[in-house]
HTML snippet that shows the backbone in 3Dmol.js (N, CA, C, O; Angstrom):
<script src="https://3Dmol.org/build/3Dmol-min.js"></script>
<div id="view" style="width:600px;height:400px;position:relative"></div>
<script>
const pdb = `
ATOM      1  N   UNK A   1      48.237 -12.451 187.701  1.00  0.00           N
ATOM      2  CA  UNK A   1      47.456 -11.816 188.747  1.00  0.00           C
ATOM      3  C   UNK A   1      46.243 -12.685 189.049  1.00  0.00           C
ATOM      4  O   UNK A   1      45.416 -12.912 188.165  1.00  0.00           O
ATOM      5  N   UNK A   2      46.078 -13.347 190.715  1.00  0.00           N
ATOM      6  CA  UNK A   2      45.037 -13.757 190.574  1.00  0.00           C
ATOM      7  C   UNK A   2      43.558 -13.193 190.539  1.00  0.00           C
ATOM      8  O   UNK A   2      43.433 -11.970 190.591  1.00  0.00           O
ATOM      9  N   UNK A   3      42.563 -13.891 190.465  1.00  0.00           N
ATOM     10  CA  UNK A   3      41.255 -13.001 190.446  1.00  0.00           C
ATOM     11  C   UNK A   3      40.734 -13.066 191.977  1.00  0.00           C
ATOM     12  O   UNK A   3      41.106 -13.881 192.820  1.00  0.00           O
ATOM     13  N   UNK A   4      39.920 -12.168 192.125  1.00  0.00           N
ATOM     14  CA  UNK A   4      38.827 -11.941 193.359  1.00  0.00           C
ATOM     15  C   UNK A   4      38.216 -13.247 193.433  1.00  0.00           C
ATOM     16  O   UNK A   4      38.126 -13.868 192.373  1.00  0.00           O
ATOM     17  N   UNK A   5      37.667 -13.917 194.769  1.00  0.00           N
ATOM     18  CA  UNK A   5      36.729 -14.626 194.731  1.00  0.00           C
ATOM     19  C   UNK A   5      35.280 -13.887 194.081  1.00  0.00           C
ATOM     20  O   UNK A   5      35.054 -12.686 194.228  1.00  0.00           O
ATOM     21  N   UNK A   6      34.455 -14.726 193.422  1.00  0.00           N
ATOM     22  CA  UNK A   6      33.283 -13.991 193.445  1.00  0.00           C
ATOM     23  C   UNK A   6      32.216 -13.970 194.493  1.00  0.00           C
ATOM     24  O   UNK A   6      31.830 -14.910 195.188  1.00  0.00           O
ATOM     25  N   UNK A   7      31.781 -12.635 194.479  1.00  0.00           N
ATOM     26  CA  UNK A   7      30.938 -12.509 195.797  1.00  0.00           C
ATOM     27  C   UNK A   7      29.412 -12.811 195.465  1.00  0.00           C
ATOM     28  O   UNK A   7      28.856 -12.346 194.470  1.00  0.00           O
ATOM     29  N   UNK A   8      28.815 -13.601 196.359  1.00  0.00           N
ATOM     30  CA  UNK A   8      27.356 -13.901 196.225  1.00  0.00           C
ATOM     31  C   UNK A   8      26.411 -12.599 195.269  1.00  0.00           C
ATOM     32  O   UNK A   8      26.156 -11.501 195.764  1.00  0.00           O
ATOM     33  N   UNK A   9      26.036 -12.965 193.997  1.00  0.00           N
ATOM     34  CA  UNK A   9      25.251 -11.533 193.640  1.00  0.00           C
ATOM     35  C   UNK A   9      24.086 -11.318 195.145  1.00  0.00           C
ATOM     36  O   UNK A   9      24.254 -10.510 196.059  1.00  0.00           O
ATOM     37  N   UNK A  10      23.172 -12.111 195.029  1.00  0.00           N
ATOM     38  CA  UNK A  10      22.324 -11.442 196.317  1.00  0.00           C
ATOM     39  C   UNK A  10      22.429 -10.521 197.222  1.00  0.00           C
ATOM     40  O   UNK A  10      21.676  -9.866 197.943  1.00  0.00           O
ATOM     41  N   UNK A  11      23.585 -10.628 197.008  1.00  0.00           N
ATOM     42  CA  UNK A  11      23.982  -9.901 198.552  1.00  0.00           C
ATOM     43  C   UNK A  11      24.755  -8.242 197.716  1.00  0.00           C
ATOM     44  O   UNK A  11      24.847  -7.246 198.433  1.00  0.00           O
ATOM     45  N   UNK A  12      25.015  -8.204 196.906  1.00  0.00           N
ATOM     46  CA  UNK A  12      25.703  -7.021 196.592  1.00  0.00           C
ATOM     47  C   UNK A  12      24.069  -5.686 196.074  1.00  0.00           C
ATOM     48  O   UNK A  12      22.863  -5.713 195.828  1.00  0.00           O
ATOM     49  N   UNK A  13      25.275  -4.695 196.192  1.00  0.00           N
ATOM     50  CA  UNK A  13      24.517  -3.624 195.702  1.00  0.00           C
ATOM     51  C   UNK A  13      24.059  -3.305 194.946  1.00  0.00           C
ATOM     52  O   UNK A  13      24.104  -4.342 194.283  1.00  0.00           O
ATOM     53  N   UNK A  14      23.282  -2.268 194.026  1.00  0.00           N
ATOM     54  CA  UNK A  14      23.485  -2.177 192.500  1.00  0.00           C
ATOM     55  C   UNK A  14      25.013  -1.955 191.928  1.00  0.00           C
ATOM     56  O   UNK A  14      25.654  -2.608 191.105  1.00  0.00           O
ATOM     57  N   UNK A  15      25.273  -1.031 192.524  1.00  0.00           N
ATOM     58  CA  UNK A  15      26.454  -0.287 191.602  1.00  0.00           C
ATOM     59  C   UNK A  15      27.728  -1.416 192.337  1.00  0.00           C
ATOM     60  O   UNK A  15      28.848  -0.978 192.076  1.00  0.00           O
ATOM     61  N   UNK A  16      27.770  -2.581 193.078  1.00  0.00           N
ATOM     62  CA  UNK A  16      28.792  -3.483 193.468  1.00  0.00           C
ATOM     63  C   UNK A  16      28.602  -4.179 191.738  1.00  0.00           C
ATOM     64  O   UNK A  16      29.572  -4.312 190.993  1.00  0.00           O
ATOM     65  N   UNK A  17      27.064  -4.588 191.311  1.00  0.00           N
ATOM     66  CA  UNK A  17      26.850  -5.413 190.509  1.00  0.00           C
ATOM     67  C   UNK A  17      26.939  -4.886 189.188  1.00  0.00           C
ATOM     68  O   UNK A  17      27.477  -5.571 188.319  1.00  0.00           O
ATOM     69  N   UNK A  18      26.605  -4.062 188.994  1.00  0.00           N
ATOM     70  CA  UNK A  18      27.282  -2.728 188.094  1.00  0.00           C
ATOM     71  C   UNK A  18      28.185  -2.828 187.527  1.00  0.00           C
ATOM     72  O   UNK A  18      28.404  -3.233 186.385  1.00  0.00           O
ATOM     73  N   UNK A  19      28.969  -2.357 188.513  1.00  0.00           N
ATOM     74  CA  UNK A  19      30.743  -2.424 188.338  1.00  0.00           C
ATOM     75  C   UNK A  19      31.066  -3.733 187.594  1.00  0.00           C
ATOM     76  O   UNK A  19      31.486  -3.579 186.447  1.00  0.00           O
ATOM     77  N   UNK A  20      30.940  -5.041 188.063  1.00  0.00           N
ATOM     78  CA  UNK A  20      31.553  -6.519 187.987  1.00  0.00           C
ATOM     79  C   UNK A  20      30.735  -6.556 186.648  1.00  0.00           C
ATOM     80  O   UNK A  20      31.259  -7.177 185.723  1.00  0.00           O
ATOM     81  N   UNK A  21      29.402  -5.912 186.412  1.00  0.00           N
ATOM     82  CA  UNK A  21      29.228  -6.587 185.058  1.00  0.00           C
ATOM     83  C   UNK A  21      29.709  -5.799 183.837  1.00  0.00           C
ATOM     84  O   UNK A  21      29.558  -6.231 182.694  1.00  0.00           O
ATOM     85  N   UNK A  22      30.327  -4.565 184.134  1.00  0.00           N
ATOM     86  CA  UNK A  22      31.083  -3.788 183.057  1.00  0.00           C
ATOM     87  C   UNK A  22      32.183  -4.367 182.891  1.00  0.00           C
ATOM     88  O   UNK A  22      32.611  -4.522 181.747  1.00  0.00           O
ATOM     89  N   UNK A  23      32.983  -4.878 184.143  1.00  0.00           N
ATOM     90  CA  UNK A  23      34.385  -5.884 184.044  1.00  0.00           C
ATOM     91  C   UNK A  23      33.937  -6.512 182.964  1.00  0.00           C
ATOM     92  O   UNK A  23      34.627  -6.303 181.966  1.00  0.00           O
ATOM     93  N   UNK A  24      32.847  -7.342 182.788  1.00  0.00           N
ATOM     94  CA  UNK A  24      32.699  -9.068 182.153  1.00  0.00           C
ATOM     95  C   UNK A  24      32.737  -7.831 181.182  1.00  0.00           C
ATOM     96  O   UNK A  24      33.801  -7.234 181.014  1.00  0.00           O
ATOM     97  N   UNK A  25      31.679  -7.475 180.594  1.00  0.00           N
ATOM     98  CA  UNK A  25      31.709  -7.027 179.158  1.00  0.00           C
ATOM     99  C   UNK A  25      32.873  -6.804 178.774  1.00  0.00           C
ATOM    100  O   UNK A  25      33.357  -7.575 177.945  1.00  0.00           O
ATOM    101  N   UNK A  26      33.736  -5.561 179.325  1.00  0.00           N
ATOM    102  CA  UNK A  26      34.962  -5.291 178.856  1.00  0.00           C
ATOM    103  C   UNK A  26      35.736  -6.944 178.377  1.00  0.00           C
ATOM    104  O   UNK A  26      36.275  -7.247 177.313  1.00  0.00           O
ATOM    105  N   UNK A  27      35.564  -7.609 179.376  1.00  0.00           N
ATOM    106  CA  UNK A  27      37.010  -9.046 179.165  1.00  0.00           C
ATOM    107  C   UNK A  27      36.461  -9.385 178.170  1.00  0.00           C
ATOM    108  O   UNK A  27      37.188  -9.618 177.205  1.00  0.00           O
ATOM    109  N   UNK A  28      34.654  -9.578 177.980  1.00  0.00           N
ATOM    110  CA  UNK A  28      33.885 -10.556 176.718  1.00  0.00           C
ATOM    111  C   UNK A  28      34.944  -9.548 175.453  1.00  0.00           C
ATOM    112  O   UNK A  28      35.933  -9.927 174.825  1.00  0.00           O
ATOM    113  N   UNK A  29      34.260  -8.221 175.440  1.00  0.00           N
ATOM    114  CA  UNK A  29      34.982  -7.493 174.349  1.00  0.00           C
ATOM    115  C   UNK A  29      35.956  -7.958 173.344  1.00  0.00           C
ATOM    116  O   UNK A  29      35.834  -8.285 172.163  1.00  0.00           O
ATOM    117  N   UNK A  30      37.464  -7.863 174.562  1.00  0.00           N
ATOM    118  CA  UNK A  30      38.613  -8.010 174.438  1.00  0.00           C
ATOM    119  C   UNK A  30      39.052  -8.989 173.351  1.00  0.00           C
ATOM    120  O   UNK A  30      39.868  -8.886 172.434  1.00  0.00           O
ATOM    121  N   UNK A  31      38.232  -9.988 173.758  1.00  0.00           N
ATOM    122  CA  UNK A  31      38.605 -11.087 172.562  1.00  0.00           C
ATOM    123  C   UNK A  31      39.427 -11.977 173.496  1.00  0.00           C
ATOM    124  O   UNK A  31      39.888 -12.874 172.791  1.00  0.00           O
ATOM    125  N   UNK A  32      39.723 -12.095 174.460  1.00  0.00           N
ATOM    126  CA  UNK A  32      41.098 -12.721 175.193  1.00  0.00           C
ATOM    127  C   UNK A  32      40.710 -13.296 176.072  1.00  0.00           C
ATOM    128  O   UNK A  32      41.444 -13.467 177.045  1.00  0.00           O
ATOM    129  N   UNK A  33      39.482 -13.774 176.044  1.00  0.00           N
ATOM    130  CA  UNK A  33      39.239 -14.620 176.823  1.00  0.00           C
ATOM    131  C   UNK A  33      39.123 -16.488 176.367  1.00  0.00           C
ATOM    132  O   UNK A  33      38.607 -16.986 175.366  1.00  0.00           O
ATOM    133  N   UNK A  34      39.705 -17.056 177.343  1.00  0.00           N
ATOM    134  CA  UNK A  34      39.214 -19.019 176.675  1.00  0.00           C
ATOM    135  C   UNK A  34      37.566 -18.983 176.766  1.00  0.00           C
ATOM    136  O   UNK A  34      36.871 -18.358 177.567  1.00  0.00           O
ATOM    137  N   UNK A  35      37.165 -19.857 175.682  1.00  0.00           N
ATOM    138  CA  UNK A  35      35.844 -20.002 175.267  1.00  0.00           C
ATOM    139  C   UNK A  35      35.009 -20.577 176.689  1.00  0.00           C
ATOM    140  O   UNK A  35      33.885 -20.201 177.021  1.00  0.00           O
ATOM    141  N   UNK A  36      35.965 -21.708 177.522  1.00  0.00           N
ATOM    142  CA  UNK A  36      35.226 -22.155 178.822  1.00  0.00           C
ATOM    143  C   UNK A  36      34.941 -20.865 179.595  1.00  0.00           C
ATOM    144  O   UNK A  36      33.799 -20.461 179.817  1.00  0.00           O
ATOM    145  N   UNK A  37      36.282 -20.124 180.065  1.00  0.00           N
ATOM    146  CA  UNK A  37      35.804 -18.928 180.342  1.00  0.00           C
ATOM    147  C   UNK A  37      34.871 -17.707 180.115  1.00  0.00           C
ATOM    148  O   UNK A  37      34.254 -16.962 180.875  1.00  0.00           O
ATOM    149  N   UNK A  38      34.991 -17.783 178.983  1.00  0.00           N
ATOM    150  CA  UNK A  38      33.962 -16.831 178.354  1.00  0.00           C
ATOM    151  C   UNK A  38      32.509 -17.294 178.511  1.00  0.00           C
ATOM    152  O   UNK A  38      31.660 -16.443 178.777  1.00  0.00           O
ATOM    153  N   UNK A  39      32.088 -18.846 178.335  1.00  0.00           N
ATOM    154  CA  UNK A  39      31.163 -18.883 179.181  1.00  0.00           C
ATOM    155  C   UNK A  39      30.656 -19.004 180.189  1.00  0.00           C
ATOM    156  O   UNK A  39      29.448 -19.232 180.120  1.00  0.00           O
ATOM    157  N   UNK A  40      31.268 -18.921 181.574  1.00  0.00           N
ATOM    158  CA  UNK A  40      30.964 -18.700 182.615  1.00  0.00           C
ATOM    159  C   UNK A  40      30.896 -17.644 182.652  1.00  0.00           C
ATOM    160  O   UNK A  40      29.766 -17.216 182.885  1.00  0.00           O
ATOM    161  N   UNK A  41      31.711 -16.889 182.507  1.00  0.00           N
ATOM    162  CA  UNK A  41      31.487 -14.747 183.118  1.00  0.00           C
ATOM    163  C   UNK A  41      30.722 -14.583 181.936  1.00  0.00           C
ATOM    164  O   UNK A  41      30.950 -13.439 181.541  1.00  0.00           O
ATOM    165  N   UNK A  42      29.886 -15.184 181.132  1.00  0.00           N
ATOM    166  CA  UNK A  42      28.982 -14.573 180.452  1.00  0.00           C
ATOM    167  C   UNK A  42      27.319 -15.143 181.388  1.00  0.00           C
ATOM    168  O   UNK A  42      26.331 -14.439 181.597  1.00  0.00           O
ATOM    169  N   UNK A  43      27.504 -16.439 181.734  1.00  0.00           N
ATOM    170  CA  UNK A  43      26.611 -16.182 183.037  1.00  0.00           C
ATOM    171  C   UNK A  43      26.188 -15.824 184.079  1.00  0.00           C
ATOM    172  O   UNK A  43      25.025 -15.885 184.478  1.00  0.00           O
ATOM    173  N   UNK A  44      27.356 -15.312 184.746  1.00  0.00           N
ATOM    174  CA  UNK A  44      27.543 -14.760 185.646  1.00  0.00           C
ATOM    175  C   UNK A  44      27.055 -13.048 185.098  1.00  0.00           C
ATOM    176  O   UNK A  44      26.157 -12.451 185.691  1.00  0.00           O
ATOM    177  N   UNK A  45      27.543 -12.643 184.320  1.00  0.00           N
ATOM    178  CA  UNK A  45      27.108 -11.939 183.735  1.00  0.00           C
ATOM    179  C   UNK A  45      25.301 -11.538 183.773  1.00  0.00           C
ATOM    180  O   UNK A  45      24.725 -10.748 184.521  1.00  0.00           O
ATOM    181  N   UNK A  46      24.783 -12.329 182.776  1.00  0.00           N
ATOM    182  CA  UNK A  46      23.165 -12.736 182.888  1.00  0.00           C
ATOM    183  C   UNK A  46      22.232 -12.594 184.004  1.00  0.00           C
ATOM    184  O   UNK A  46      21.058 -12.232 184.091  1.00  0.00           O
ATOM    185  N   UNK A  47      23.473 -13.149 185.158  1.00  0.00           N
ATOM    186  CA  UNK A  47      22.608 -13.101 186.645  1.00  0.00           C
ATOM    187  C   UNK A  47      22.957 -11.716 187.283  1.00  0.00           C
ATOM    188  O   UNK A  47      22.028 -11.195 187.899  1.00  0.00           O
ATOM    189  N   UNK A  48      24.039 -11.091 187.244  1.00  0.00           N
ATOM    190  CA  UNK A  48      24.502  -9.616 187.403  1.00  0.00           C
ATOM    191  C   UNK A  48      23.385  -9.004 186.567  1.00  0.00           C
ATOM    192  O   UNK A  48      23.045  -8.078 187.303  1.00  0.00           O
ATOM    193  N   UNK A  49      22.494  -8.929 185.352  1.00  0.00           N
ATOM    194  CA  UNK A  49      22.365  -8.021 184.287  1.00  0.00           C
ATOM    195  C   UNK A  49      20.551  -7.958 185.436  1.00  0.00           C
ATOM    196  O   UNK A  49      19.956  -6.952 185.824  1.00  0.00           O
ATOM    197  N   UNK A  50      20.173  -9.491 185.660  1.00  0.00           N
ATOM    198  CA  UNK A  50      19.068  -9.840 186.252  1.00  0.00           C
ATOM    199  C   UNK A  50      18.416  -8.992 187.098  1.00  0.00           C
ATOM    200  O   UNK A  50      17.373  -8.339 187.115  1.00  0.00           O
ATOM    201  N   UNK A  51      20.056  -9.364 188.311  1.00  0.00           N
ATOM    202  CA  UNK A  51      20.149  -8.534 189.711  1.00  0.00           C
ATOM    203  C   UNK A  51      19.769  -6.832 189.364  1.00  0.00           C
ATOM    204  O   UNK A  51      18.750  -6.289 189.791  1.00  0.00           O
ATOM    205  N   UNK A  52      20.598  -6.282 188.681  1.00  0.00           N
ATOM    206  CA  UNK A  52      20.221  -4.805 188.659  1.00  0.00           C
ATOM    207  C   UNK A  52      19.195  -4.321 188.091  1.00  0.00           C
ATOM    208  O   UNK A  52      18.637  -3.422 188.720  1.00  0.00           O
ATOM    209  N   UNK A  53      18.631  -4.695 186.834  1.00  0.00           N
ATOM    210  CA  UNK A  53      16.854  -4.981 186.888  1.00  0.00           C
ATOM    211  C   UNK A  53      15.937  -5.091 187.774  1.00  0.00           C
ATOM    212  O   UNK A  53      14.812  -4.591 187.794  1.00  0.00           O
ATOM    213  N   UNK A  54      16.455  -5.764 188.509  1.00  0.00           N
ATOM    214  CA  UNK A  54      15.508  -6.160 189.842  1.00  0.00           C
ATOM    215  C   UNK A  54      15.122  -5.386 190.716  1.00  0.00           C
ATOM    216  O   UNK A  54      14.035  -5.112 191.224  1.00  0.00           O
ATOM    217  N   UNK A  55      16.925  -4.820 190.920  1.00  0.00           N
ATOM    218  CA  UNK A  55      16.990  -3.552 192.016  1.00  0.00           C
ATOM    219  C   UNK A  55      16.569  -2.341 191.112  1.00  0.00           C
ATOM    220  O   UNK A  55      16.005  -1.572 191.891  1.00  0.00           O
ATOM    221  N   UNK A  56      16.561  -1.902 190.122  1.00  0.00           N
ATOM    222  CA  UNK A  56      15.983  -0.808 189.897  1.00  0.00           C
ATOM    223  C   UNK A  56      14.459  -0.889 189.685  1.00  0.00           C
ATOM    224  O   UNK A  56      13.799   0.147 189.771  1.00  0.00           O
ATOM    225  N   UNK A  57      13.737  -2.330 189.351  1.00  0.00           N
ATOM    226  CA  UNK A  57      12.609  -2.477 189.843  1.00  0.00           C
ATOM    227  C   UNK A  57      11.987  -2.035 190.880  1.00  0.00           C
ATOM    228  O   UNK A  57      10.967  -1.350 190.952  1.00  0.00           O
ATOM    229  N   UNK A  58      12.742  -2.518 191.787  1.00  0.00           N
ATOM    230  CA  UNK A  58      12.545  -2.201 193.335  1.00  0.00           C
ATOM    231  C   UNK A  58      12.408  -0.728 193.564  1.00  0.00           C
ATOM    232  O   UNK A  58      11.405  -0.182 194.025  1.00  0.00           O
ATOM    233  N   UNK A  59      13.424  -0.189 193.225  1.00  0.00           N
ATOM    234  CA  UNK A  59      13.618   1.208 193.588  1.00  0.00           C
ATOM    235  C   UNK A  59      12.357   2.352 193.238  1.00  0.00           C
ATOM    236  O   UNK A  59      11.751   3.153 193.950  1.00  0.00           O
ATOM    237  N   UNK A  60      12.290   2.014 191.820  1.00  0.00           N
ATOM    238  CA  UNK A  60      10.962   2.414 191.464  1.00  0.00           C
ATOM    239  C   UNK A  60       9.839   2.584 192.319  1.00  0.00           C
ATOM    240  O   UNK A  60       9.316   3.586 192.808  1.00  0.00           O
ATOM    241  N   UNK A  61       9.531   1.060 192.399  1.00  0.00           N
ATOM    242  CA  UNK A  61       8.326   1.136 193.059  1.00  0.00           C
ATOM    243  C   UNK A  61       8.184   1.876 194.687  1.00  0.00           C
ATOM    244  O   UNK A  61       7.177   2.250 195.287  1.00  0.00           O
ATOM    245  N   UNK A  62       9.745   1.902 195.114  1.00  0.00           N
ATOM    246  CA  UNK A  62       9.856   3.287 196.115  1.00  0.00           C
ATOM    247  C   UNK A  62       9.593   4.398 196.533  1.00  0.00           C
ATOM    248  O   UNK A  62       9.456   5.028 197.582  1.00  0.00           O
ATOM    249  N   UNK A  63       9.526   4.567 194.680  1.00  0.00           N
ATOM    250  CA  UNK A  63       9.692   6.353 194.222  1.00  0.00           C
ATOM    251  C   UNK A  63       8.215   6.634 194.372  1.00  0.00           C
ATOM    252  O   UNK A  63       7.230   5.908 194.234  1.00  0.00           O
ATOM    253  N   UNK A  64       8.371   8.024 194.728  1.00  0.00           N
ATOM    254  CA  UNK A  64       6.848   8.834 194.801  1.00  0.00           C
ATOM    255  C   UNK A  64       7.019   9.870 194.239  1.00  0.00           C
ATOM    256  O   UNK A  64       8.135  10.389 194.259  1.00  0.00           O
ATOM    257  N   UNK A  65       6.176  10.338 193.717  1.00  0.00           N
ATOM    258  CA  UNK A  65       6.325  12.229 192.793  1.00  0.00           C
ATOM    259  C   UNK A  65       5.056  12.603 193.952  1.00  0.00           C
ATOM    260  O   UNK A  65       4.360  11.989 194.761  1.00  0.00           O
ATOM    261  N   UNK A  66       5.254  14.085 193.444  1.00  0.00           N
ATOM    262  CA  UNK A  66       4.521  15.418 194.506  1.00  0.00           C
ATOM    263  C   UNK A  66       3.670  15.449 193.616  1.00  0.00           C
ATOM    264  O   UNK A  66       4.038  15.032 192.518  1.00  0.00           O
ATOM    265  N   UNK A  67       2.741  15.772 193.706  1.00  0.00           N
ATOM    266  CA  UNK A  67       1.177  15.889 192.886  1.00  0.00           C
ATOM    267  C   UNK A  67       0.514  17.318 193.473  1.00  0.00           C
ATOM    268  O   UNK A  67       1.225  17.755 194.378  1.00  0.00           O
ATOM    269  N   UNK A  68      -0.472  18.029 193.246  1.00  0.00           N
ATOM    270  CA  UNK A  68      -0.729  18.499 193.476  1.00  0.00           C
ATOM    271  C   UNK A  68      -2.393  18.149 193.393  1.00  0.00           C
ATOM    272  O   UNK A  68      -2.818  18.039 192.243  1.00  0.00           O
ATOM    273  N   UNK A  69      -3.246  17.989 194.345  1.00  0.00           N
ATOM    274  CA  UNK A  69      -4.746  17.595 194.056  1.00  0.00           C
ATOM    275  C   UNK A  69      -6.050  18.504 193.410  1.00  0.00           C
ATOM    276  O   UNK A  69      -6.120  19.725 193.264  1.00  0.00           O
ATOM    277  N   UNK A  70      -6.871  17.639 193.140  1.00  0.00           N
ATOM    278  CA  UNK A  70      -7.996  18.992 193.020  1.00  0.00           C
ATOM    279  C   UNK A  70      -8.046  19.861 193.190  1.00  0.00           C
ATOM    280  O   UNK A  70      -8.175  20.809 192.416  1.00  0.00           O
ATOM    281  N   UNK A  71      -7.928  19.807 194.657  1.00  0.00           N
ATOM    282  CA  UNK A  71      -8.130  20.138 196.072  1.00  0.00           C
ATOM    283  C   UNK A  71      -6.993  21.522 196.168  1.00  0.00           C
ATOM    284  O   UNK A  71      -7.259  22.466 196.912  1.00  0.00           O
ATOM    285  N   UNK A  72      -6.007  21.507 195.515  1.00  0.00           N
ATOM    286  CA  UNK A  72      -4.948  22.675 195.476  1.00  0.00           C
ATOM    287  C   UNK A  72      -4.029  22.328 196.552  1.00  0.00           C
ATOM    288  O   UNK A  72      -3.136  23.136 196.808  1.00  0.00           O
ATOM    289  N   UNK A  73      -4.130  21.073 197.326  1.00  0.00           N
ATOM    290  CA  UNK A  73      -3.257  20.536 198.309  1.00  0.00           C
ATOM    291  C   UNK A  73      -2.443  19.764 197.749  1.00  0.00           C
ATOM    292  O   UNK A  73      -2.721  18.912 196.905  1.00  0.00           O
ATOM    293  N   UNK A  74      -1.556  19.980 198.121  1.00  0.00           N
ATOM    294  CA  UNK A  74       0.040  18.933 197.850  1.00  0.00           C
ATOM    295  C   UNK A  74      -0.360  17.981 198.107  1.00  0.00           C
ATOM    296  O   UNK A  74      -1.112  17.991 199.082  1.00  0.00           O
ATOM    297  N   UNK A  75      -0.053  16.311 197.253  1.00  0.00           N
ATOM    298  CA  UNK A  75       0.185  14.795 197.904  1.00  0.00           C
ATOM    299  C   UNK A  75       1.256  13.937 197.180  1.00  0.00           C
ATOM    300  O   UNK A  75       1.991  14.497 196.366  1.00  0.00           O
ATOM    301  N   UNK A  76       1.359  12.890 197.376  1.00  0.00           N
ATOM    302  CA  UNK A  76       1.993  11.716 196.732  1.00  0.00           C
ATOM    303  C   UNK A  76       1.328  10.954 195.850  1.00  0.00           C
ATOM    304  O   UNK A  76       0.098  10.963 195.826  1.00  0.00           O
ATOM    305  N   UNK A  77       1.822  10.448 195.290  1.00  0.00           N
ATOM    306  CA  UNK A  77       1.196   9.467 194.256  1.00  0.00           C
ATOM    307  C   UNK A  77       2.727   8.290 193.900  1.00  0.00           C
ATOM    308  O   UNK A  77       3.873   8.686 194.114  1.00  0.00           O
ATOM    309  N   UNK A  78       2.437   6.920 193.367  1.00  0.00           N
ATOM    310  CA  UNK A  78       3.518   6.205 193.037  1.00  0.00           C
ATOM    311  C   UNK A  78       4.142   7.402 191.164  1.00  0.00           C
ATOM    312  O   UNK A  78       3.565   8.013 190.264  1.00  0.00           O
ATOM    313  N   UNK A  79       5.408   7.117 191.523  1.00  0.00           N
ATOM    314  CA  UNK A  79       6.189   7.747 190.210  1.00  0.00           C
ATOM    315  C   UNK A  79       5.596   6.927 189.264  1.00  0.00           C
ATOM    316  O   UNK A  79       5.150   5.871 189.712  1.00  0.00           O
ATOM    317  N   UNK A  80       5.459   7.144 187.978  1.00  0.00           N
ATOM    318  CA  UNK A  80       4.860   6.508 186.714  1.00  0.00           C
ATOM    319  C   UNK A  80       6.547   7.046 186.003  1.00  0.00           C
ATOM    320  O   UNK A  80       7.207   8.070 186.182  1.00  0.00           O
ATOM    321  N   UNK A  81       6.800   5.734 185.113  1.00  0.00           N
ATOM    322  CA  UNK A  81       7.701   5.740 184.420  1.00  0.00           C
ATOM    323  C   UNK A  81       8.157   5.749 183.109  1.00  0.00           C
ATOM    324  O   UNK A  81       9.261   5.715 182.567  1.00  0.00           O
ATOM    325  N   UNK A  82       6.754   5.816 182.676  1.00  0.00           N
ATOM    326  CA  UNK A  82       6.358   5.325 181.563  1.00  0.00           C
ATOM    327  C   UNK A  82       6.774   6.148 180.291  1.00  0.00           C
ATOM    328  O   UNK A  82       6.443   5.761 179.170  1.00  0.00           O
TER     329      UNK A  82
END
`;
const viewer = $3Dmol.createViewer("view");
viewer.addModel(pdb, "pdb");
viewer.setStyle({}, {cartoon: {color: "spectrum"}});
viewer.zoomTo();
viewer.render();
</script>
């Protein structure tokens, strides 16, 4: 069976990059992979693990929680994650 081309990480989603890096783990797993192979989809890997870090970075800093002020008025504030 041949394989997929691989698609530019940049350009994919989280859960596109997600997906492809649960593939690698699973094949790393397996044991059945050639050692040349195994190190490439283990970099590829690295840069997949990067990418979704990034994007959930991102996302974060998106997020807002409801607060409620002094004031007894509703506002926003950035989400704390901590």
């Amino acid at each position: 069976m041949a394989e997929k081309p691989a698609q530019a990480i940049e350009k994919m989603s989280f859960e596109e990059a997600l997906k492809e890096l649960e593939e690698i783990v699973r094949k790393l797993e397996s044991g059945n992979v050639e050692l040349e192979k195994s190190i490439e989809i283990y970099e590829r890997g690295a840069k997949l693990k990067a990418h979704c870090e990034s994007r959930l970075k991102s996302a974060e800093l998106k997020i807002e929680q409801i607060v409620q002020g002094s004031d007894g008025k509703p506002g926003t504030e950035p989400a704390s994650f901590d």
